[in-house]
BADO-289691 format. One record per residue (C-alpha): x, y, z; residue number from 1. Coordinates in Angstrom, 3 decimals. Example, Ala and Ser with C-alpha at 12.3 -4.5 7.8 and 13.67 -1.06 7.14 Angstrom:
<sites>
@X 12.300, Y -4.500, Z 7.800, i 1
@X 13.670, Y -1.060, Z 7.140, i 2
</sites>
This chain:
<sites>
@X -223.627, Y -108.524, Z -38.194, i 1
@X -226.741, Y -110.827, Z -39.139, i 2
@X -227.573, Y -113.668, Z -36.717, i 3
@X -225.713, Y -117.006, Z -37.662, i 4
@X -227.269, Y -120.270, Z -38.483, i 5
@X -226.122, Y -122.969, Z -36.519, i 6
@X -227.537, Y -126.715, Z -36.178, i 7
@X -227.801, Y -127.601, Z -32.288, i 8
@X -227.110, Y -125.687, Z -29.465, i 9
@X -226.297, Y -126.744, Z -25.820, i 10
@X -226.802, Y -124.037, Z -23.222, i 11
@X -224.555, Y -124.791, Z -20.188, i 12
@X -221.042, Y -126.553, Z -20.053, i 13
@X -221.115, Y -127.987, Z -17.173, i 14
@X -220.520, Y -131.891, Z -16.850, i 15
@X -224.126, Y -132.562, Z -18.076, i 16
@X -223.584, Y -129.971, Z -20.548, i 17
@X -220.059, Y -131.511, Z -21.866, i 18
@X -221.612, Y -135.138, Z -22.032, i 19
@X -224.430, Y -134.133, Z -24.306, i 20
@X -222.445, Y -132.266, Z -26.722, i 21
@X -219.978, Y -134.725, Z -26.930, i 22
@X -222.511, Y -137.361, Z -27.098, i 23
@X -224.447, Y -135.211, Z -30.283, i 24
@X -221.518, Y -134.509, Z -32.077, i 25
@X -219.936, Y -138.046, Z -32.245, i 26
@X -223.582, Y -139.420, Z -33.786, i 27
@X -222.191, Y -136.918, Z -37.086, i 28
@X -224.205, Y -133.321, Z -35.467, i 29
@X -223.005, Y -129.569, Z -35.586, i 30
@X -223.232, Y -129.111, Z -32.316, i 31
@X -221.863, Y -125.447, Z -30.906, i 32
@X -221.930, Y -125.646, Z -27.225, i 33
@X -222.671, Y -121.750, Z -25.575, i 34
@X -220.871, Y -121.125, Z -21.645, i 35
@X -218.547, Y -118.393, Z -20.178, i 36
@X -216.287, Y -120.950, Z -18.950, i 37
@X -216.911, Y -124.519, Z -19.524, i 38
@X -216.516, Y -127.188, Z -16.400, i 39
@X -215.834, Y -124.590, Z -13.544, i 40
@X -219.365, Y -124.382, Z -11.947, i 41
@X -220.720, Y -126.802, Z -9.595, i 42
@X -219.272, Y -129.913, Z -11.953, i 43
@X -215.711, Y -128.728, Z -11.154, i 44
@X -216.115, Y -128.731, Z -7.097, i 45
@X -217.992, Y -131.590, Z -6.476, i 46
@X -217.345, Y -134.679, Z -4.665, i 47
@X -217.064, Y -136.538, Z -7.701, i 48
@X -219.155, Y -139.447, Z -7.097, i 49
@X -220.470, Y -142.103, Z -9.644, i 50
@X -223.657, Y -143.490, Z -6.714, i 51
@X -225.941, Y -145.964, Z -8.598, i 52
@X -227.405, Y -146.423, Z -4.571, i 53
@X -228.356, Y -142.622, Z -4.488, i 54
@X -232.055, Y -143.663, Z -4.840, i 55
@X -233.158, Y -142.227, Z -1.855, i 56
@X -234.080, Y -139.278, Z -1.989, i 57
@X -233.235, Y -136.318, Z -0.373, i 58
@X -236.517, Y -135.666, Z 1.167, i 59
@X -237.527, Y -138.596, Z 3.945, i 60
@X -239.336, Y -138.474, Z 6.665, i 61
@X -236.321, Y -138.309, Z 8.716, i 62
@X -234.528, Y -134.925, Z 7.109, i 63
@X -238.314, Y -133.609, Z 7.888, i 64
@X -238.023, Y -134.872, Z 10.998, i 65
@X -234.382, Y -132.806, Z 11.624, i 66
@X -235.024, Y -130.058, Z 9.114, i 67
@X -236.392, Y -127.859, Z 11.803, i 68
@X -233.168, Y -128.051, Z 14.063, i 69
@X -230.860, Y -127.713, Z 11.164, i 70
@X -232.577, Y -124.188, Z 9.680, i 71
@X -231.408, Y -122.657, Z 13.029, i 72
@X -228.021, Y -124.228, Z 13.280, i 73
@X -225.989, Y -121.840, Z 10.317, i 74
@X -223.075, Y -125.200, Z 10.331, i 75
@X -225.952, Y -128.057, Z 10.122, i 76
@X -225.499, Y -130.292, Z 6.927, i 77
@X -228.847, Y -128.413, Z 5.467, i 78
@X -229.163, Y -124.675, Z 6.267, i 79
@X -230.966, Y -121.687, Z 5.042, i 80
@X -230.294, Y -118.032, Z 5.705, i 81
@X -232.885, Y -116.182, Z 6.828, i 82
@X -233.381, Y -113.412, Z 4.676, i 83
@X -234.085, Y -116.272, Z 2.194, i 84
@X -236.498, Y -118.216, Z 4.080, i 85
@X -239.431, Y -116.628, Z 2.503, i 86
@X -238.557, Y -116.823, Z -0.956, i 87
@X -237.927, Y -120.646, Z -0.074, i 88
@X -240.924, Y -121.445, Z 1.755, i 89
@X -243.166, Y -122.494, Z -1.650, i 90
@X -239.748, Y -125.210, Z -2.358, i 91
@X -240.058, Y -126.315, Z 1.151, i 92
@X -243.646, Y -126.737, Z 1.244, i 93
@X -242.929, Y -129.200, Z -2.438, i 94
@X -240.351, Y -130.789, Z -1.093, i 95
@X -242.222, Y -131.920, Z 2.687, i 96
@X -245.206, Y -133.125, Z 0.558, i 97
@X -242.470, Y -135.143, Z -1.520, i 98
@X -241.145, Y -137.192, Z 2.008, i 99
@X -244.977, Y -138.800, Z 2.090, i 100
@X -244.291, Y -142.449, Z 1.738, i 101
@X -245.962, Y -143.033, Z -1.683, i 102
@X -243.747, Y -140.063, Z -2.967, i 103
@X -240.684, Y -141.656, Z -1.330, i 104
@X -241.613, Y -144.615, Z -3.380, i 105
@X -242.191, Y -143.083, Z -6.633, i 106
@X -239.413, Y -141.125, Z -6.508, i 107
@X -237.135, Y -143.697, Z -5.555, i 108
@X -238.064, Y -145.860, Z -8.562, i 109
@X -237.439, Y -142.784, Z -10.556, i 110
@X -234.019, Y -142.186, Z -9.456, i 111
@X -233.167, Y -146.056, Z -9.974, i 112
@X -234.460, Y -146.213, Z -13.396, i 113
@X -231.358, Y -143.318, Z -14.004, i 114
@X -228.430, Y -144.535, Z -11.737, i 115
@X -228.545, Y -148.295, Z -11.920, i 116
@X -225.918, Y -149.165, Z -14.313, i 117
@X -224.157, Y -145.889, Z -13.572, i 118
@X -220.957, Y -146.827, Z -13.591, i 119
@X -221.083, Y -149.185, Z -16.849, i 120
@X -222.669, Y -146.208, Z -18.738, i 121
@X -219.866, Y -143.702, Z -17.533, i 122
@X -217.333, Y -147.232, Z -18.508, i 123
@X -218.430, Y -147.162, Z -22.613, i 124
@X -218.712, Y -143.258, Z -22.780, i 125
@X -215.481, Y -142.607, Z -20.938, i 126
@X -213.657, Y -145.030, Z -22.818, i 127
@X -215.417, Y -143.527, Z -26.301, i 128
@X -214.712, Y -139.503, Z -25.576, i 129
@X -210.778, Y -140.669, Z -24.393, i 130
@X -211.682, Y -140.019, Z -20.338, i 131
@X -211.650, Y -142.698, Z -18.372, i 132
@X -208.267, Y -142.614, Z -16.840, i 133
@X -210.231, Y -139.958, Z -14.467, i 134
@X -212.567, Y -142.967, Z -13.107, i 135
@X -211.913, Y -145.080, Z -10.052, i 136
@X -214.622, Y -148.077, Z -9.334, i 137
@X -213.497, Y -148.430, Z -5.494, i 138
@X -217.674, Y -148.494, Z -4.107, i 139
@X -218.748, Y -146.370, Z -1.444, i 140
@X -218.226, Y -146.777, Z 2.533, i 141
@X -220.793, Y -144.712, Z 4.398, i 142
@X -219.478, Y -145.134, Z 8.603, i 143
@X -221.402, Y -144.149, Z 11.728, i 144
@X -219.943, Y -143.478, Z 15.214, i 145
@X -223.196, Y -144.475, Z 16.821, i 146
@X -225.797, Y -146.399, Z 17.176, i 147
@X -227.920, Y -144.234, Z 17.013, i 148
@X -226.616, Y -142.312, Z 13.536, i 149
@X -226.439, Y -145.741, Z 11.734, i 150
@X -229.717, Y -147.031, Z 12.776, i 151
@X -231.137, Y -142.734, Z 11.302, i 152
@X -229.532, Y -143.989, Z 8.238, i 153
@X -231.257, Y -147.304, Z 7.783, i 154
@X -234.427, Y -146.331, Z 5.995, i 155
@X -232.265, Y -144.847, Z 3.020, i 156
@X -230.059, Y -148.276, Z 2.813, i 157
@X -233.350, Y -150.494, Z 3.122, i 158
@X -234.247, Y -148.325, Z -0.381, i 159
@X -231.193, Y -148.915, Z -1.599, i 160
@X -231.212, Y -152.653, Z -0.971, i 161
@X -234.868, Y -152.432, Z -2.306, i 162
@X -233.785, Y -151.246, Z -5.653, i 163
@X -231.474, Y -153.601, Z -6.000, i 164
@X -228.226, Y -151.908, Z -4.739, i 165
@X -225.477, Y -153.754, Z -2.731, i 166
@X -225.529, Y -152.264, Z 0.838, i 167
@X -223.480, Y -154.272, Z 3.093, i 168
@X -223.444, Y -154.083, Z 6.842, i 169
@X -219.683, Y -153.928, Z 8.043, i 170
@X -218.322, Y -153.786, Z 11.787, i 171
@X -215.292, Y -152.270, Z 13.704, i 172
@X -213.284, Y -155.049, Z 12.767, i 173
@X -213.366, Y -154.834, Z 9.311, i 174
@X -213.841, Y -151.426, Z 9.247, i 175
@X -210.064, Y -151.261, Z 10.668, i 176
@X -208.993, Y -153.726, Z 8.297, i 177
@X -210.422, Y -151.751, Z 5.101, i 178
@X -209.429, Y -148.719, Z 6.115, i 179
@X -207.369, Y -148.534, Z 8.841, i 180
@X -206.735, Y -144.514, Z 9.160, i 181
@X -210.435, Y -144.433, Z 10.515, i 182
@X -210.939, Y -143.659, Z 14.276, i 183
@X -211.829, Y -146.725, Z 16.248, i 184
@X -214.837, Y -144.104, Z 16.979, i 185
@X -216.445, Y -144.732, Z 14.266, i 186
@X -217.536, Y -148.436, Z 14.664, i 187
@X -220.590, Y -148.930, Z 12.355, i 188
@X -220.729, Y -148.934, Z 8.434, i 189
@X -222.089, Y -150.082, Z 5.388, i 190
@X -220.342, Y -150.545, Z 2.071, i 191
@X -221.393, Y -150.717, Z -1.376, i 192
@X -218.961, Y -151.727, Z -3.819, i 193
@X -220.661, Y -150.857, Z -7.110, i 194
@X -220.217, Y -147.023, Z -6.647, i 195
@X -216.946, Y -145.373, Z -8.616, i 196
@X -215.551, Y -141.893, Z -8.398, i 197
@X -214.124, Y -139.250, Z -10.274, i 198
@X -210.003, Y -138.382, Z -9.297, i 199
@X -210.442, Y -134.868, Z -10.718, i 200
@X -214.110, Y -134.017, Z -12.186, i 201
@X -212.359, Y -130.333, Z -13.142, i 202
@X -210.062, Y -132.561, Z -15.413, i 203
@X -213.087, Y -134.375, Z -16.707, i 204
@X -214.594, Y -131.482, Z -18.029, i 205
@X -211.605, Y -130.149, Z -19.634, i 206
@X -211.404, Y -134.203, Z -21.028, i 207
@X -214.523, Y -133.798, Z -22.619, i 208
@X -214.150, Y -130.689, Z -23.784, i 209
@X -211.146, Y -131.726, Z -25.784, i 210
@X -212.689, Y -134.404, Z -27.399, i 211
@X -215.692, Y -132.545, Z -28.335, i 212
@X -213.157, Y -130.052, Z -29.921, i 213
@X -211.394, Y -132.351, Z -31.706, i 214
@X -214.576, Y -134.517, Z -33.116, i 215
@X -216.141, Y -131.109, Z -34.635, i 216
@X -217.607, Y -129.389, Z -32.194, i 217
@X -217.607, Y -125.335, Z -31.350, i 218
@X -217.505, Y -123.448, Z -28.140, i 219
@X -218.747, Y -120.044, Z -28.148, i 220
@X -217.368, Y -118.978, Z -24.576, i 221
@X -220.496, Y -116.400, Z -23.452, i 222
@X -223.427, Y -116.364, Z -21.620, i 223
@X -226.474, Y -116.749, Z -23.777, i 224
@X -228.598, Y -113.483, Z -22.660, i 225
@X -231.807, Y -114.579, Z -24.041, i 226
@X -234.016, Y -116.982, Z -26.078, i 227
@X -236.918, Y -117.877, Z -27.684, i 228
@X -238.529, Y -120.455, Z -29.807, i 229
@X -240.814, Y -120.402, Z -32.731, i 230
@X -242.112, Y -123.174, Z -35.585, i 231
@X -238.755, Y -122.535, Z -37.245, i 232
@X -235.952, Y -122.295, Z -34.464, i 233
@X -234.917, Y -121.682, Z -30.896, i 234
@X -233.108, Y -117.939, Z -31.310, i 235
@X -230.304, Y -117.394, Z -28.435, i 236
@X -228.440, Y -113.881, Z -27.507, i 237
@X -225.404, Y -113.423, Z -26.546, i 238
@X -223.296, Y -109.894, Z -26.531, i 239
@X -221.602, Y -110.763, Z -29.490, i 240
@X -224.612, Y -111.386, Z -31.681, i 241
@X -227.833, Y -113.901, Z -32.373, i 242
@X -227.779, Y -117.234, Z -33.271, i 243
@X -230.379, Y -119.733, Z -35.094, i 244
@X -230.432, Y -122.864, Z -33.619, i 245
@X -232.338, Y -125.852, Z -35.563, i 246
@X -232.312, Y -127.637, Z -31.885, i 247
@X -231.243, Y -126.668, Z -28.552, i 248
@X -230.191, Y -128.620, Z -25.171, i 249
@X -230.752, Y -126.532, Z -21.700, i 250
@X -227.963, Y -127.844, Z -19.875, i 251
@X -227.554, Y -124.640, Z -17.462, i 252
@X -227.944, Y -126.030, Z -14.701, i 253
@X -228.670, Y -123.957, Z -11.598, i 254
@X -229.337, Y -120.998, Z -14.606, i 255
@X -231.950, Y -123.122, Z -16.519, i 256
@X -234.707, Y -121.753, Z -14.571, i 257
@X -234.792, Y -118.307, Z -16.252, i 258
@X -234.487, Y -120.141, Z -19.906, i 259
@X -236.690, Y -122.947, Z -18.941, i 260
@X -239.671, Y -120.716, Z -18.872, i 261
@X -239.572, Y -119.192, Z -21.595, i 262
@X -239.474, Y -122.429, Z -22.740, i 263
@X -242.958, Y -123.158, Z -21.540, i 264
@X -241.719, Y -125.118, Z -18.260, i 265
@X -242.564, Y -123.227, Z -14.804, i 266
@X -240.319, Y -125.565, Z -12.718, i 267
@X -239.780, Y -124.886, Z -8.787, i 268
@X -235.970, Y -125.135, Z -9.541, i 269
@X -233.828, Y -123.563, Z -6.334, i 270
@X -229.750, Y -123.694, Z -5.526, i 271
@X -228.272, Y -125.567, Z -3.056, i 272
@X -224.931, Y -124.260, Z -2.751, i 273
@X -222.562, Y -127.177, Z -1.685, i 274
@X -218.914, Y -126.147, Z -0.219, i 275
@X -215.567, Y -128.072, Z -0.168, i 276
@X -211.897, Y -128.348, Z 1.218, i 277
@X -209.753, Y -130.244, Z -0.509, i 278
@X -206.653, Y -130.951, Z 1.559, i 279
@X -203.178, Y -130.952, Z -0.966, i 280
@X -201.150, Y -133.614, Z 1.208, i 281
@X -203.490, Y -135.418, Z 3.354, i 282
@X -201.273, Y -138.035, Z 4.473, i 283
@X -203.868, Y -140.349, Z 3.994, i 284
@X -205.034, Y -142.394, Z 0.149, i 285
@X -209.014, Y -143.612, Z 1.270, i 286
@X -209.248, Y -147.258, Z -0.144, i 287
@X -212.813, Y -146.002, Z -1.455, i 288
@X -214.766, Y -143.066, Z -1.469, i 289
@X -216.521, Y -142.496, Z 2.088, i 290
@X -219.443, Y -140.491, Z 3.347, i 291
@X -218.704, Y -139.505, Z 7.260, i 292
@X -222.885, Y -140.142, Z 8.463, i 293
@X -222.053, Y -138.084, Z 11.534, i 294
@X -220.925, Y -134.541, Z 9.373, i 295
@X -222.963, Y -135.607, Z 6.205, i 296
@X -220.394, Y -135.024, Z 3.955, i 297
@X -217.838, Y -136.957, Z 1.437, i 298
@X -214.364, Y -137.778, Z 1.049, i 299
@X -212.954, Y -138.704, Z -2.021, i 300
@X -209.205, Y -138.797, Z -3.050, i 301
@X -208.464, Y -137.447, Z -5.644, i 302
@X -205.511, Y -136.439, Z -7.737, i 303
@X -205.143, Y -132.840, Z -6.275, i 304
@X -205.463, Y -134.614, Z -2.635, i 305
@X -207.958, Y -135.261, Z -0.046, i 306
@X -211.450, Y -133.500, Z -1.179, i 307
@X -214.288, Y -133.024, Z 1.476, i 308
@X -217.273, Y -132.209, Z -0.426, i 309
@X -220.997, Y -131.518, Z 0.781, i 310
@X -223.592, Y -130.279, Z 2.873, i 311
@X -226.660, Y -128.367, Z 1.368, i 312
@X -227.160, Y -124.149, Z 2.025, i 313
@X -229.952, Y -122.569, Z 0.647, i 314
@X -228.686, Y -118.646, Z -0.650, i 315
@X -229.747, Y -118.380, Z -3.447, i 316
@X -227.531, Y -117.858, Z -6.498, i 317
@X -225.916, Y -114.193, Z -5.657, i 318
@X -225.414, Y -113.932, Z -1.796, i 319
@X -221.732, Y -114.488, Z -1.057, i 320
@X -219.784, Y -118.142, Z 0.045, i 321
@X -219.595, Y -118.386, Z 3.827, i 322
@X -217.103, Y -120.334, Z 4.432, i 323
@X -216.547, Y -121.349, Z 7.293, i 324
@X -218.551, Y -124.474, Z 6.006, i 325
@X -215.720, Y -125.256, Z 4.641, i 326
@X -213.903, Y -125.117, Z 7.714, i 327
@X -216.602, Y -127.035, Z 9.410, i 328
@X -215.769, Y -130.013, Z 6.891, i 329
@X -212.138, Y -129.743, Z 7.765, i 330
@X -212.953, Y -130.016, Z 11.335, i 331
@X -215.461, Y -132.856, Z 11.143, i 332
@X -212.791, Y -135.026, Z 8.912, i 333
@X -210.063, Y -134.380, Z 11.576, i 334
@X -212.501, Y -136.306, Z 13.598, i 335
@X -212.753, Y -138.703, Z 11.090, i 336
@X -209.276, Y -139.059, Z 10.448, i 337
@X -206.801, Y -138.465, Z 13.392, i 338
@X -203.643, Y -139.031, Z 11.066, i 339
@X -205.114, Y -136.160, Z 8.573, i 340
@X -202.955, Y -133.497, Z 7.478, i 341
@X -204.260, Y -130.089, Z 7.388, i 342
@X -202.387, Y -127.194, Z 5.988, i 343
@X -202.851, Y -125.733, Z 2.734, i 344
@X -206.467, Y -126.484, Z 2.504, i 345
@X -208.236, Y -124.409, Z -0.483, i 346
@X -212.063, Y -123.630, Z -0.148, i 347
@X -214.949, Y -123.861, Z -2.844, i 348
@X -218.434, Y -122.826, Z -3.066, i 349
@X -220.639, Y -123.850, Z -6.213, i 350
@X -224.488, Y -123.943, Z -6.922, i 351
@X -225.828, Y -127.042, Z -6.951, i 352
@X -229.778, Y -126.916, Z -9.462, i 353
@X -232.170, Y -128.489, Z -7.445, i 354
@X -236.017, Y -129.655, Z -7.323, i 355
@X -238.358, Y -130.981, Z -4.882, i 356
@X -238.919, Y -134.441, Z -5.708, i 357
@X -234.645, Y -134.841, Z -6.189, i 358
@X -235.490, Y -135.485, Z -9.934, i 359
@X -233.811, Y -134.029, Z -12.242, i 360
@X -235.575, Y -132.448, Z -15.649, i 361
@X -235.132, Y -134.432, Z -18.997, i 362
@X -237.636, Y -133.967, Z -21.920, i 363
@X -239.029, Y -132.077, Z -24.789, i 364
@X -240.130, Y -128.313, Z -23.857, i 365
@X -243.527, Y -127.545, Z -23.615, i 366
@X -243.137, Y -124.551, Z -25.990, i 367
@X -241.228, Y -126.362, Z -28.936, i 368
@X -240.174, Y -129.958, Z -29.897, i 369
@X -237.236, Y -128.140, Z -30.941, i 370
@X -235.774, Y -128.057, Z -27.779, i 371
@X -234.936, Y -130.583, Z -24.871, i 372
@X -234.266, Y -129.934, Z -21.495, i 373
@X -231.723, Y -131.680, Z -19.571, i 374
@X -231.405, Y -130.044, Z -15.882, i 375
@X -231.687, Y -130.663, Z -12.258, i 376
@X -229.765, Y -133.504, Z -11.612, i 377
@X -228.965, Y -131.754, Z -7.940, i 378
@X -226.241, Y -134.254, Z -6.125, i 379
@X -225.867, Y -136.668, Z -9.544, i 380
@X -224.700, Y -134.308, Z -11.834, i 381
@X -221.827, Y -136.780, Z -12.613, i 382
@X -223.329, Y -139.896, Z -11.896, i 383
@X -226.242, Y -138.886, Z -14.294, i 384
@X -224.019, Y -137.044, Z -16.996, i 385
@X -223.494, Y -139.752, Z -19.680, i 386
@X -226.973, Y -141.692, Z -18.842, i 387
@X -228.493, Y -138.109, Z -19.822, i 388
@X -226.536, Y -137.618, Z -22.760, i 389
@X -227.589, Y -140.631, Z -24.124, i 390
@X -231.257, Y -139.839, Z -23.893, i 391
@X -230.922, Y -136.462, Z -25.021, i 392
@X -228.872, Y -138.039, Z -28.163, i 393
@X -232.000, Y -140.420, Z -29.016, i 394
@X -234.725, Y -137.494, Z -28.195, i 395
@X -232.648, Y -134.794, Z -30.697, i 396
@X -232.629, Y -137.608, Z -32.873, i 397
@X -236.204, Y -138.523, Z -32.703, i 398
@X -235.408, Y -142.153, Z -31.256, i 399
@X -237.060, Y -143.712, Z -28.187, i 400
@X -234.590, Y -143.670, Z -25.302, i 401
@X -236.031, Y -146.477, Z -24.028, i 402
@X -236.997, Y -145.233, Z -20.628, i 403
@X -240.040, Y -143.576, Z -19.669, i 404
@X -239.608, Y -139.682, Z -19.242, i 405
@X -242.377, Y -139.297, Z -17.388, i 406
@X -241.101, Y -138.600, Z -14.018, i 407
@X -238.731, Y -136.277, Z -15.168, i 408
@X -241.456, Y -134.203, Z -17.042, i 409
@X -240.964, Y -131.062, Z -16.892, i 410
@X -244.734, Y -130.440, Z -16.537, i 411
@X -244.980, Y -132.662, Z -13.831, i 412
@X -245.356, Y -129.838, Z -11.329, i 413
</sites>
C-alpha cells in the first residue's frame, strides 16, 4: 500500500493533543490526529485543575532545601527510585540550577505569560468545541495545619501575588465556615478564587474528541513508530503504513522526547509519574478544589466522586505503578477529612512530561518549519491545553501568536 497524503498531523491525543486538533480543524484544516487511545494517559487521571496562580515553579529554593529528605523517604510528595537515580542525576543537576533566584524569576514570568487568563481561554474554547458543562470556576483553597507548613508555602504565594494572582490569607474561622468538613486541625489557608476545575477531564477528552470528529477531523488510533522531516514533509510510521504530512504537531507528551529529536530538539524531557484515588461516595461535595499543604496533593470533586490527585515519582516511563502512593493519598485525606468515606477507592498511575525549568515546549522544530512542537506542560496540561492550541493554530498558520516563544524554545537548553 503506498504512503497516504495527508495535510496536518498531531502526534499525541492527550488533552493538549485534543485541543490543538480541534483548534486546527475548526480554522477549515485536514487535520488527522495519530494515538493508540486518545485521552487515557496522564490527561485522563489528573487532578483536573484550571491554576492561573501555578507560576511558581516547581523548583525553589525550598523543594532544594527538602529534596534531599524526600529521595530517601519512598511515600514523600517527590521521590525517586534508586535504580533510577543515575539516569536522573543530569535532570536534577538542570533543575537545582533552575531554583537560583534569577531563574525563579524568569521562569515565573514565563509561566504567567501562559496561565493568566486561564480560565477565560478554557471559557470561549469550551463553549466553541460543545465542552464546557465539564468546567467548574469554584478557585482554589490551599490549607496548612501549621505554622510552620503555611509560613514553607509563603514564598510560592508572594509569586503568585507578584504576578498578579489573587492569594488570600484565610483563618480557622472562615476556614470552618467555607468548608466545614475540614478538621479544625488544619487552621491556616489561603484561597484564590480565580482557579476552575475540570468534573471529569476523562470526559473532556472524549468531549473534544467528538467534536473534532464531527467538524472533519480523523483519528488514526496507532502509535506513530517513526518520523522524519525533509524540505517537502514530515513522514510518520505506523504498523499499518506511512503517511505524508504537509505539517505536524508533537503533542506526545511524556513520548515526545524520542520524536522531538529527530526533530532537531535535544530536550532534557523526564516523567514524573503522578498517582490518584478517587473515592466513588465520599460523603463529602468540596465547595472548591483544595490542595492539602501538609500531603502535597489535590482534591477535586468530581463527577465520578472524590479524586485525590498528586505527588511527583521519578521511574521512568516502564517500571511498574507502586501504589501504595495511592494509598498514602487516601490516608493523608482521611486526615484531612474526618467525615470521608473510604471504600471502593480505584487507583491510577500516569506519566506526567516534564522539564527542568517547569516550562513546557511550544515552537517551530529546529529541523523543519514544517513542524511545531507543543509538549511539556508537566502539572498544566489542562490549564495550558486551549492557551496552547491557540498558539499552535496561529504558528501552523503562519500568524504571530502574540506572545513571545522564547522561553519555551525548544533550543533553549
Amino acid at each position: 500500500m503506498s504512503d497516504r497524503q495527508i495535510e496536518i498531523a498531531i502526534v499525541g491525543g492527550g488533552i493538549v493533543g485534543l485541543a490543538c486538533a480541534y483548534a486546527l480543524v475548526v480554522q477549515g484544516r485536514k487535520v488527522t490526529l495519530f494515538d493508540p487511545a486518545p485521552g487515557r494517559g496522564a490527561s485522563f487521571g489528573n487532578a483536573g485543575g484550571i491554576t492561573p496562580g501555578w507560576v511558581a515553579p516547581l523548583a525553589m529554593p525550598a523543594t532544594i532545601r527538602a529534596l534531599p529528605g524526600m529521595l530517601f523517604d519512598p511515600l514523600s510528595p517527590i521521590a525517586i527510585r534508586p535504580a533510577y537515580l543515575p539516569h536522573l542525576l543530569p535532570w536534577i543537576a538542570r533543575f537545582v540550577l533552575n531554583a537560583l533566584p534569577h531563574r525563579v524569576e524568569a521562569c515565573s514570568k514565563a509561566l504567567a505569560a501562559l496561565t493568566l487568563g486561564a480560565c477565560e481561554t478554557w471559557s470561549a474554547f469550551a463553549k466553541s468545541a460543545g465542552v464546557d458543562r465539564f468546567f467548574r470556576k469554584q478557585g482554589i483553597l490551599y490549607v496548612y495545619a501549621s505554622e510552620r507548613s503555611r509560613r514553607a508555602a509563603e514564598p510560592a504565594h508572594a509569586l503568585r501575588r507578584k504576578r498578579g494572582v489573587a492569594a488570600d490569607p484565610v483563618e480557622a474561622a472562615w476556614l470552618s465556615s467555607f468548608a466545614p468538613m475540614l478538621s479544625p486541625e488544619f487552621r491556616y489557608g489561603i484561597y484564590s478564587p480565580d482557579a476552575g476545575h475540570v468534573v471529569d477531564p476523562g470526559g473532556l477528552c472524549d468531549g473534544l474528541m467528538q467534536a473534532f470528529d464531527a467538524a472533519g477531523g480523523t483519528v488514526v488510533r496507532e502509535a506513530v513508530l517513526d518520523l522524519a522531516a525533509d524540505a517537502d514533509a514530515v513522514h510518520l510510521r505506523t504498523k499499518s503504513g506511512g503517511f505524508h504530512a504537509g505539517q505536524l504537531v508533537l503533542a506526545a507528551g511524556a513520548h515526545s522526547k524520542a520524536f522531538a529529536a529527530k526533530l532537531g530538539a535535544r530536550v532534557p524531557l523526564d516523567v514524573e509519574r503522578g498517582y490518584h484515588a478517587v473515592l466513588p461516595d465520599p460523603g463529602i461535595d468540596l465547595p472548591a478544589q483544595m490542595i492539602d499543604g501538609e500531603g502535597k496533593y489535590a482534591l477535586t470533586s468530581m463527577t465520578m466522586g472524590l479524586r485525590l490527585a498528586g505527588t511527583v515519582e521519578f521511574a521512568g516511563l516502564d517500571a511498574p505503578p507502586d501504589y501504595s502512593r495511592s494509598a498514602m493519598l487516601v490516608r493523608a485525606a482521611q486526615r484531612l477529612l474526618p467525615g470521608l468515606r473510604t471504600g471502593g477507592a480505584t487507583e491510577w498511575m500516569g506519566p506526567r512530561p516534564s522539564l527542568p525549568d517547569g516550562l513546557p515546549v511550544i515552537g517551530p522544530a529546529p529541523a523543519s518549519p514544517r513542524a511545531i512542537l507543543a509538549f511539556g506542560h508537566a502539572h498544566l496540561g489542562v490549564t495550558l491545553a486551549a492557551k496552547t492550541a491557540a498558539i499552535v493554530a496561529d504558528l501552523v498558520a503562519g500568524r504571530s501568536p502574540g506572545i513571545d516563544l522564547l522561553p519555551y524554545s525548544p533550543t533553549r537548553f
